[in-house]
Biotite code that builds the C-alpha atoms (Angstrom):
import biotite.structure as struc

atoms = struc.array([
    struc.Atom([-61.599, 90.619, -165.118], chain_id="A", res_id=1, res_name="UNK", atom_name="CA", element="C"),
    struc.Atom([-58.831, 92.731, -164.179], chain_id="A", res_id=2, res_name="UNK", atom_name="CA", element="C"),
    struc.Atom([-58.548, 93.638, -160.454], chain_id="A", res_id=3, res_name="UNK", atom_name="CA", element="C"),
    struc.Atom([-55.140, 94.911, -159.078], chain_id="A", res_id=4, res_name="UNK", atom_name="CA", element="C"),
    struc.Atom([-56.125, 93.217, -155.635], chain_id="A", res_id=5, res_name="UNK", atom_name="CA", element="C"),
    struc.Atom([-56.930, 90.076, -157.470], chain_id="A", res_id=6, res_name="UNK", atom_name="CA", element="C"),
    struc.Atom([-54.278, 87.411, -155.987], chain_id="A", res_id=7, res_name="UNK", atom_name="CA", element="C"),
    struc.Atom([-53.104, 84.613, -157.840], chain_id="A", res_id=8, res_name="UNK", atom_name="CA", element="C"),
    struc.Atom([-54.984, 82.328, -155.754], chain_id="A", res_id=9, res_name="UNK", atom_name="CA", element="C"),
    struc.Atom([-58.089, 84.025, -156.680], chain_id="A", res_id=10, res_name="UNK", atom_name="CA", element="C"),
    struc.Atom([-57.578, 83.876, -160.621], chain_id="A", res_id=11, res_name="UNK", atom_name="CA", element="C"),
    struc.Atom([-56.999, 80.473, -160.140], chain_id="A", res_id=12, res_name="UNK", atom_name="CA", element="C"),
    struc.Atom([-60.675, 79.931, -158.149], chain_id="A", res_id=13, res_name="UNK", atom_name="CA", element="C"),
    struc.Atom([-62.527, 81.770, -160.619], chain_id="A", res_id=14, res_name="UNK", atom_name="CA", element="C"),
    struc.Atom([-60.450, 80.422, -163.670], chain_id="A", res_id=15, res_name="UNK", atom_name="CA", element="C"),
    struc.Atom([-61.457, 76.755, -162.024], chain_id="A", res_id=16, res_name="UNK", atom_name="CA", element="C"),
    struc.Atom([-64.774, 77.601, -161.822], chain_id="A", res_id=17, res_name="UNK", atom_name="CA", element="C"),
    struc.Atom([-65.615, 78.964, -165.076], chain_id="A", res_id=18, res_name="UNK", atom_name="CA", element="C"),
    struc.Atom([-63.426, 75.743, -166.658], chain_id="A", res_id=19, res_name="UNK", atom_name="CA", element="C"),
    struc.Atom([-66.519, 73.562, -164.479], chain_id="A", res_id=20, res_name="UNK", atom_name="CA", element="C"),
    struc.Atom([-69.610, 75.578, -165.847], chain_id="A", res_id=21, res_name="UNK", atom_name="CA", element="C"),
    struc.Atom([-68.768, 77.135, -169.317], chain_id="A", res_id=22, res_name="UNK", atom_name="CA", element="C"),
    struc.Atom([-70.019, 74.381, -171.480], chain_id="A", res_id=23, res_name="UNK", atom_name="CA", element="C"),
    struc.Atom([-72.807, 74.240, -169.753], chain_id="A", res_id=24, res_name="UNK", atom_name="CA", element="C"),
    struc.Atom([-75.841, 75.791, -171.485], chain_id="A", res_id=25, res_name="UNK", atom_name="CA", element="C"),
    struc.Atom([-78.155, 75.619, -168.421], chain_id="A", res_id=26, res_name="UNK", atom_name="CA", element="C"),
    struc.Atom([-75.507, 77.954, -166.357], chain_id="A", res_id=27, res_name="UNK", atom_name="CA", element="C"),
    struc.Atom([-75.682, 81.657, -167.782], chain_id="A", res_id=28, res_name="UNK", atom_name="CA", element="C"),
    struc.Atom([-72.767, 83.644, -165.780], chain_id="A", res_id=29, res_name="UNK", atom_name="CA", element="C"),
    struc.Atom([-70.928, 83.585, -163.225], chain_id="A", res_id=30, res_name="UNK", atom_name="CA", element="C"),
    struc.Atom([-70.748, 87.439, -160.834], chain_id="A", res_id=31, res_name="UNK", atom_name="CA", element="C"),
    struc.Atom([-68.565, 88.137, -158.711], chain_id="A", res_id=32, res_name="UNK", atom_name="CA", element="C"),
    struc.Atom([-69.156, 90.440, -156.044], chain_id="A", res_id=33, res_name="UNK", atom_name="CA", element="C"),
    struc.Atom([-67.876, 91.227, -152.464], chain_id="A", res_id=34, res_name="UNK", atom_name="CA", element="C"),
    struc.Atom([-64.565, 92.432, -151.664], chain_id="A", res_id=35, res_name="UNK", atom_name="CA", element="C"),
    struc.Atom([-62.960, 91.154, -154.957], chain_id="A", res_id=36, res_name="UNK", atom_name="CA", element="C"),
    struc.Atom([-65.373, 93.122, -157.499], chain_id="A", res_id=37, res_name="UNK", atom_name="CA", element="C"),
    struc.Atom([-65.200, 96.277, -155.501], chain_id="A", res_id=38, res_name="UNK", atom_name="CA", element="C"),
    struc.Atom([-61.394, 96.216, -155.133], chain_id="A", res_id=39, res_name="UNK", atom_name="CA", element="C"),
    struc.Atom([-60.749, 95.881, -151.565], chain_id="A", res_id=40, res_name="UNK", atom_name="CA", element="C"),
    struc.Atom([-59.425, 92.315, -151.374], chain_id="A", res_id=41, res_name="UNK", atom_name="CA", element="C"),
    struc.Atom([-56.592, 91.328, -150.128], chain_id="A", res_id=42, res_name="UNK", atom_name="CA", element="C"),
    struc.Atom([-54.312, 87.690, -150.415], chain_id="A", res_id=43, res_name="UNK", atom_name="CA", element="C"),
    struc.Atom([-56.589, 86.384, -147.458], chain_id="A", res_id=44, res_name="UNK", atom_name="CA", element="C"),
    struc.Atom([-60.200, 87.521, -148.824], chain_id="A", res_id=45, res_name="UNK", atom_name="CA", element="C"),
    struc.Atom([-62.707, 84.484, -150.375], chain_id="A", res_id=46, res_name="UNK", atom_name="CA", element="C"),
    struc.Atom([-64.047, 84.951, -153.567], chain_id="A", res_id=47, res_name="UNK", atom_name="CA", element="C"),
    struc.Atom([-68.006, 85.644, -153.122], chain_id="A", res_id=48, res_name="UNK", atom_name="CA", element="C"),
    struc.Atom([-69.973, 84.983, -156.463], chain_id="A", res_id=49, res_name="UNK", atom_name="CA", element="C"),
    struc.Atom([-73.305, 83.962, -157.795], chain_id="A", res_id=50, res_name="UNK", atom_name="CA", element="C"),
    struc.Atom([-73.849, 81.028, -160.281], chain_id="A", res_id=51, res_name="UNK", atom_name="CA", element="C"),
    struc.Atom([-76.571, 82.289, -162.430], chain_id="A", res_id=52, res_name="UNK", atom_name="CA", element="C"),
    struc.Atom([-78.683, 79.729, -163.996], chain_id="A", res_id=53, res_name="UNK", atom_name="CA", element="C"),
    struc.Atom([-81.422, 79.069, -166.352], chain_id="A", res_id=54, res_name="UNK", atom_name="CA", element="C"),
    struc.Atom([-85.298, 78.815, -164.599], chain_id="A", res_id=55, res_name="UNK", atom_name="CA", element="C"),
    struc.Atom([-85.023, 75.196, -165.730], chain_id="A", res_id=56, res_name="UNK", atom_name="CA", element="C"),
    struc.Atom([-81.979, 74.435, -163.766], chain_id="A", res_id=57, res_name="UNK", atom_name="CA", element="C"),
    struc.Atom([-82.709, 76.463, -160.814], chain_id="A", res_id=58, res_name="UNK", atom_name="CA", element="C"),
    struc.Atom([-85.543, 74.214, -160.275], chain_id="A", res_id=59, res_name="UNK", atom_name="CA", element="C"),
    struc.Atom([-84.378, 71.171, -161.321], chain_id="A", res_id=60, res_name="UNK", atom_name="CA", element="C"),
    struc.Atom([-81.177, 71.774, -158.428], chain_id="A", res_id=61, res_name="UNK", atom_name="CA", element="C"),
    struc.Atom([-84.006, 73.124, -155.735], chain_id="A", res_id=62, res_name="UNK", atom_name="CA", element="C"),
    struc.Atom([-86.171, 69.596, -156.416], chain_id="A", res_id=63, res_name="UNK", atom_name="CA", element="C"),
    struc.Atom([-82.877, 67.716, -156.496], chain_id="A", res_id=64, res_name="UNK", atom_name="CA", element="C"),
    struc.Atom([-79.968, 68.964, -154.659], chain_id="A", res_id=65, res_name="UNK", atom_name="CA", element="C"),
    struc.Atom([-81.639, 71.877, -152.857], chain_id="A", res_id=66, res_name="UNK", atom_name="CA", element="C"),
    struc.Atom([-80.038, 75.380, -152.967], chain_id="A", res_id=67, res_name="UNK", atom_name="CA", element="C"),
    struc.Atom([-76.865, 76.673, -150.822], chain_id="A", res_id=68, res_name="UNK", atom_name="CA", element="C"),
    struc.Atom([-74.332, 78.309, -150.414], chain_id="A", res_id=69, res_name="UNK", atom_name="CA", element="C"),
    struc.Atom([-71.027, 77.248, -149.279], chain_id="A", res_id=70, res_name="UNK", atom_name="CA", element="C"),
    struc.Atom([-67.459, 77.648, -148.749], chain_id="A", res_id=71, res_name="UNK", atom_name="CA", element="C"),
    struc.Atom([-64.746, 75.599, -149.882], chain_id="A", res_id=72, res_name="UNK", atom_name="CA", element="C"),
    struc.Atom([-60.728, 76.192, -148.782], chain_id="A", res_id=73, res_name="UNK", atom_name="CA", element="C"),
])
């Protein structure tokens, strides 16, 4: 991904969080979307994504864990 607005802070999140999930065969991609993919971040902005997973997982998590979204700092 190559965003001018992209701050280092934000290539770290998204390098982080593709280093958690890639060898995992039950998570499919990670999208990012928001301010980020459309090029109107700036230093300040959160990264907004969505973890896509496999059926299998999806309902394996909503049994399990149960399904949010959050926001870490």
């Amino acid at each position: 991904m190559k965003n001018q607005n992209m701050s280092s802070n934000h290539r770290k999140a998204i390098d982080e969080l593709v280093r958690l999930h890639e060898d995992d065969p039950s998570k499919l991609a990670l999208v990012i979307c928001g301010s980020l993919a459309t090029g109107r971040a700036r230093e300040t902005s959160d990264v907004d994504l969505y973890l896509i997973v496999t059926d299998e997982e999806f309902e394996r998590t909503r049994a399990t864990d149960g399904c949010f979204y959050g926001s870490w700092d």
